[in-house]
matplotlib code that plots the C-alpha trace (Angstrom):
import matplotlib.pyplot as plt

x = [102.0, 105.4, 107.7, 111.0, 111.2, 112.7, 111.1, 112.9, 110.6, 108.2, 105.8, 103.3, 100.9, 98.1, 97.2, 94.0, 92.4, 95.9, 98.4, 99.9, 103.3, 106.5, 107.7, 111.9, 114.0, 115.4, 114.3, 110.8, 108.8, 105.2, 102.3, 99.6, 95.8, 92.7, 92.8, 95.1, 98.9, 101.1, 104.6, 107.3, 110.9, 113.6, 115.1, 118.1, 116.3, 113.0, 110.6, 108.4, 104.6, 102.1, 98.8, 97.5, 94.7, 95.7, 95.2, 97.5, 100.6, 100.1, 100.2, 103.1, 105.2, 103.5, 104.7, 108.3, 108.5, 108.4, 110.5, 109.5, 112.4, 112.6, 111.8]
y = [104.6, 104.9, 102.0, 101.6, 99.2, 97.8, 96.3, 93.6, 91.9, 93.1, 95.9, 97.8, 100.2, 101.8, 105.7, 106.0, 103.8, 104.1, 101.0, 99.1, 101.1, 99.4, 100.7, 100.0, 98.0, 100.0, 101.7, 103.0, 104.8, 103.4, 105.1, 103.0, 103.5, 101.2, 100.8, 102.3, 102.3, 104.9, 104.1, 107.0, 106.7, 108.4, 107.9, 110.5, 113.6, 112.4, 111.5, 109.3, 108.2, 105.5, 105.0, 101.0, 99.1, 98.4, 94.2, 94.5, 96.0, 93.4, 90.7, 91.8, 92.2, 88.1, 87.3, 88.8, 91.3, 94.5, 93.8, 95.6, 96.7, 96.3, 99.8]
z = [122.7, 120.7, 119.7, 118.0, 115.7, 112.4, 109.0, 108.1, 105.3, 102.9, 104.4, 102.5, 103.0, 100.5, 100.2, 99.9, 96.8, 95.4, 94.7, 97.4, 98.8, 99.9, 103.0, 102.7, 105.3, 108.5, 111.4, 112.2, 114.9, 115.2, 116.9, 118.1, 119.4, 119.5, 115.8, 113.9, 113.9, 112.1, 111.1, 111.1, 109.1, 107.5, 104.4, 103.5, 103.3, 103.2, 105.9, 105.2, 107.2, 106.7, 108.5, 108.5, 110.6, 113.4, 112.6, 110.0, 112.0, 114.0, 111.0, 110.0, 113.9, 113.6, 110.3, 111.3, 108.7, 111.5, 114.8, 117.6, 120.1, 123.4, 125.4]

ax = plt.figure().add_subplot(projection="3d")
ax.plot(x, y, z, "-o")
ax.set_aspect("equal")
plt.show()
């Protein structure tokens, strides 16, 4: 299922064993299944895409940091 939504507070996401990425403030698409949810945005040019667990999406739509719009 596909959402709209906004970060609004500090969202990261890691690639692979890599360092923890921040995902910047603004509008996002997010993707959802069983356990995984990927977020979608656009930044000038650049698209960007993260894939997270899907326990901590929903930590951070808790915590207030992603805002999830209403369909």
């Amino acid at each position: 299922m596909t959402h709209a939504a906004q970060i609004v507070g500090k969202v990261e996401y890691r690639e692979g064993e890599g360092p923890q990425m921040p995902i910047r403030p603004g509008p996002i698409e997010v993707e959802t299944t069983h356990n995984d949810a990927t977020l979608s945005w656009t930044d000038g040019e650049t698209h960007g895409s993260a894939a997270m667990p899907l326990t901590d999406f929903k930590r951070y739509v808790a915590e207030g940091a992603i805002r999830l719009q209403a369909a």
